[in-house]
N, C-alpha and C positions, 0 to 999 in steps of 0.2 A: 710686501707690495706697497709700492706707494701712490698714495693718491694724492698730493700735494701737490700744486702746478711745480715744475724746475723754471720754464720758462714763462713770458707771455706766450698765447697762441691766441690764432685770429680768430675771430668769431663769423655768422650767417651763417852680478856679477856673471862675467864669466859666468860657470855655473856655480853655484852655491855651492858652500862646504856644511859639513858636518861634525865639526871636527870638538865640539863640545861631548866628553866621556860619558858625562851625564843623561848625554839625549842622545839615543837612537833615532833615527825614523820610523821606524816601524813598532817603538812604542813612545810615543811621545804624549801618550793621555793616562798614564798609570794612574789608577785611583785603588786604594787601599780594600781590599775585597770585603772588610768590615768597615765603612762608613757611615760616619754621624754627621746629621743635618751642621752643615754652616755657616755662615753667612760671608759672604764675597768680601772682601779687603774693601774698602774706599778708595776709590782712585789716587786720589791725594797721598793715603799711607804707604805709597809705594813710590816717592819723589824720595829721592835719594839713593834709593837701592841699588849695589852692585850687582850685574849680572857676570860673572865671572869674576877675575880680577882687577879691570880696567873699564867695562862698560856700564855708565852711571846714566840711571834715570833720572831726567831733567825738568822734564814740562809734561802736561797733556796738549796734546793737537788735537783729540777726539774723544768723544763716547758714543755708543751705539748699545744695541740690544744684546751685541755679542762679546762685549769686550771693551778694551778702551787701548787707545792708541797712542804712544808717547815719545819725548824726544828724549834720544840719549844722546851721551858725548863717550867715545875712548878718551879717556883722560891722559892715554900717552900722547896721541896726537892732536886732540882735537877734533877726530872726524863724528859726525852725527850721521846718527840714522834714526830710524822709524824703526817702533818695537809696536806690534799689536799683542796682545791680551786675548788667549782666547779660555773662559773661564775653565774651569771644572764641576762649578756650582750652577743653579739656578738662585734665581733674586729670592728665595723661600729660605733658602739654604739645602737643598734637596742638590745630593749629585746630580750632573748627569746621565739621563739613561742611554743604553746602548746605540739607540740610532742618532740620539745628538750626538754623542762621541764619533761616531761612523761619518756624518757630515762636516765634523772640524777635522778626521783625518782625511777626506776626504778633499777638502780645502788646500790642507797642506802639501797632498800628493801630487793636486794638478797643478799649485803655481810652482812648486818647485821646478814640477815637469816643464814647465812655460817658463822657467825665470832667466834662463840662460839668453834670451832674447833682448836685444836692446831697447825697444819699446816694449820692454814688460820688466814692471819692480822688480828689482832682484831681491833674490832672498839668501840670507847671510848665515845662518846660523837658529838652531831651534834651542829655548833653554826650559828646558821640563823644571817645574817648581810645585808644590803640596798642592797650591791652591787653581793655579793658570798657567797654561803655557804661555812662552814670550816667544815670537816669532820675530827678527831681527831682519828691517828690511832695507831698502835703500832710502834714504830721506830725502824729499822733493821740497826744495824750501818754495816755491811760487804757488804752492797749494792745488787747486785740482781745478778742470779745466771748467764744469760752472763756474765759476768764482772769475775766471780770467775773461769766460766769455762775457758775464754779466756784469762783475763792477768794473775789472779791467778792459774793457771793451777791446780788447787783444785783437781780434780775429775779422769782426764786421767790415766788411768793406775791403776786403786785404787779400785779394785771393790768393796770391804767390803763398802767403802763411798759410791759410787756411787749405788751401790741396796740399802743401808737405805734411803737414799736423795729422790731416785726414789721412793722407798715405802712410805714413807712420802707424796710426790704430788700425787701420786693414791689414798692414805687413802683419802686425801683433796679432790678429784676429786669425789670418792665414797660418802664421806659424803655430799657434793653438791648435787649429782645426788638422795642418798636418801632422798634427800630434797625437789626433784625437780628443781634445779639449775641448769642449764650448762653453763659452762662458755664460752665459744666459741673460746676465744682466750688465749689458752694457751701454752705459753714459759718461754724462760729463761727467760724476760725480765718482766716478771709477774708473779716472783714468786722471793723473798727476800729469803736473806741469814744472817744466824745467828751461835754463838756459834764455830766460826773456820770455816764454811764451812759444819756443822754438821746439822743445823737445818735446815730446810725450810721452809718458808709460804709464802699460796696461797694469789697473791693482785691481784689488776683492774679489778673489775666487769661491767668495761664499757659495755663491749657488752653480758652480759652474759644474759638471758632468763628464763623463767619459764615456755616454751609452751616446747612440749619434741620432738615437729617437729618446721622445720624452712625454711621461702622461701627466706631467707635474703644470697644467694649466694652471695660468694666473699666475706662475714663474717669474718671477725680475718686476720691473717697474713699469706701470700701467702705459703712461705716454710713449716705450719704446716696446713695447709688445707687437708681435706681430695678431693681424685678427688669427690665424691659425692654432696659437698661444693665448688668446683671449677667450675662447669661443670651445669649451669642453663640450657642445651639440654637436660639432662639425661631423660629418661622416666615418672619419678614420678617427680612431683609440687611440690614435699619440698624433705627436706632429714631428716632425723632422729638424734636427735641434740646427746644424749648418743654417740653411734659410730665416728662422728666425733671428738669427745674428746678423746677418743681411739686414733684414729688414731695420734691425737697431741703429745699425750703421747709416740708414738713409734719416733717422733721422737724426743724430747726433750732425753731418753732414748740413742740414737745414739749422741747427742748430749754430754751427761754425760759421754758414754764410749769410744769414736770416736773422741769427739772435733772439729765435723763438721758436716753437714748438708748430708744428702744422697741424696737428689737432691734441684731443686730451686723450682721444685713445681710437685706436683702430678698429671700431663695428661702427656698426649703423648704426647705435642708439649716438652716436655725437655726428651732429648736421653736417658739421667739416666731411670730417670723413665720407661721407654718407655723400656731398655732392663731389667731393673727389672721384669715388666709385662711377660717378654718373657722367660725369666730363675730366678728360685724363688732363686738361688744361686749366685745372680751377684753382690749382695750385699758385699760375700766375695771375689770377687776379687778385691775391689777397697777399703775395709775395713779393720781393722783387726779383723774379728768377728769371735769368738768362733763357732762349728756347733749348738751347744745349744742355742746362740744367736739369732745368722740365724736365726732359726725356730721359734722362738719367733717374732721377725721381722716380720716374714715371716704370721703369723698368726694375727699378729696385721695390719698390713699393704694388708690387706683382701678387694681386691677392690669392692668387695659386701656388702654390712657393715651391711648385715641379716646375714652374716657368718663370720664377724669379732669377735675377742677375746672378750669376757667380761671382767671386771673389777678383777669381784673375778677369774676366770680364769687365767688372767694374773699375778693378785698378786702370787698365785700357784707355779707357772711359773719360775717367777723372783727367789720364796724359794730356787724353784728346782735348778737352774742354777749354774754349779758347776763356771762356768769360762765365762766370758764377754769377753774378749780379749785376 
């Protein structure tokens, strides 16, 4: 969970193949039934590496808690992609125990499931190795959509851009959800950019689920939480995973036409939030939103999430919206 501001906020393929011998699906975490503690590779000692005959790792793009993220090249043609890392180790050198394996197979089950989708990374190929699996994905050279909101200033002020970009991650989000997928943690920062700023696709299915409720409070990132997802007191023992995505979405949305955050987190204890609740119109005094916006906000950000916007609703919505800012 992250508590690091993303933004300012105001204050007061086709479908994947399989087709590597090596790697099944359905076992793609083999760990040797007698293992001894050992220490994870160096990101770096692994530049060079062939992953089959023709697929060479290049560069890093990333490191994370789970892995590390890198560019390759087919060296027959030149094409790149993105390989993520997902270890077999702990940082101690301790395997994996059972349930972290179960949430990286897990990972791999629902973006495959999602990957056929044009706004959602496709996924290429799994390669099973001693230490990590390599996950072989599509490569987004313009990087990911913080990056384009915030240094690239891509989207501010542009609305034509900014409702295709948005209807694009709600297609991605719908077509997950009619999958059964939710993602749980969605932002800028999980969602690649392509094509100028034009294209979008949905990536990191770390935390995303196939049960369509969820007890797993404090789930994803603090600023797009919904309060029903923040808030483990509330009345009901889970919360219902579809509307928490909703709610992501309005602010990613704010995000795209605002270039900032509407508050750091959805309860009472942050004032924003908290005069929000009190007047459904406080949003524009501290924004520049259109009244059409507003109300769109205002219906997405529906702190009962049995009467929050739907999906095709919202798409509707967005059609309708003569003007964002």
């Amino acid at each position: 969970m992250h508590n690091v501001p993303a933004f300012g906020y105001p204050t007061p393929p086709a479908s994947p193949s399989y087709d590597d011998q090596k790697c099944t699906y359905q076992h793609p975490f083999a760990i040797p039934a007698v293992c001894q503690p050992r220490y994870p590779v160096r990101p770096e000692d692994r530049l060079g590496k062939f992953l089959g005959d023709s697929l060479q790792l290049v560069g890093i793009l990333g490191t994370g808690a789970y892995g590390v993220v890198y560019t390759a090249v087919d060296i027959r043609n030149g094409t790149r992609y993105a390989v993520k890392t997902l270890s077999k180790y702990n940082a101690d050198g301790s395997p994996l125990d059972r349930r972290q394996i179960a949430f990286q197979q897990r990972e791999l089950r629902l973006h495959y499931l999602a990957s056929a989708h044009p706004n959602v990374v496709s996924m290429f190929k799994i390669v099973d190795d001693p230490d990590c699996t390599y996950v072989v994905l599509e490569y987004c050279p313009e990087g990911d959509l913080f990056f384009n909101i915030t240094e690239c200033g891509q989207y501010v002020g542009k609305d034509d851009l900014s409702r295709s970009v948005f209807l694009q991650i709600l297609d991605a989000v719908e077509h997950c959800h009619t999958l059964g997928v939710y993602h749980r943690d969605l932002k800028p920062e999980n969602i690649l950019v392509s094509n100028q700023g034009a294209t979008v696709k949905l990536a990191d299915f770390g935390l995303a689920t196939s049960s369509d409720r969820s007890e797993d409070y404090g789930c994803g990132s603090t600023f797009y939480m919904s309060p029903e997802c923040l808030d483990p007191s509330a009345r009901r023992p889970f919360y219902y995973c579809a509307p928490n995505d909703v709610w992501s979405l309005g602010v990613i949305l704010v995000n795209l036409t605002c270039g900032r955050n509407p508050w750091k987190q959805a309860s009472f204890e942050d004032s924003t939030y908290r005069a929000f609740t009190r007047n459904s119109s406080f949003l524009k005094t501290i924004l520049p939103l259109t009244d059409d916006l507003n109300d769109i906000l205002g219906r997405i950000f529906e702190r009962n999430p049995d009467h929050r916007i739907t999906l095709a609703e919202l798409r509707e919505r967005i059609l309708a919206c003569p003007q964002f800012t």
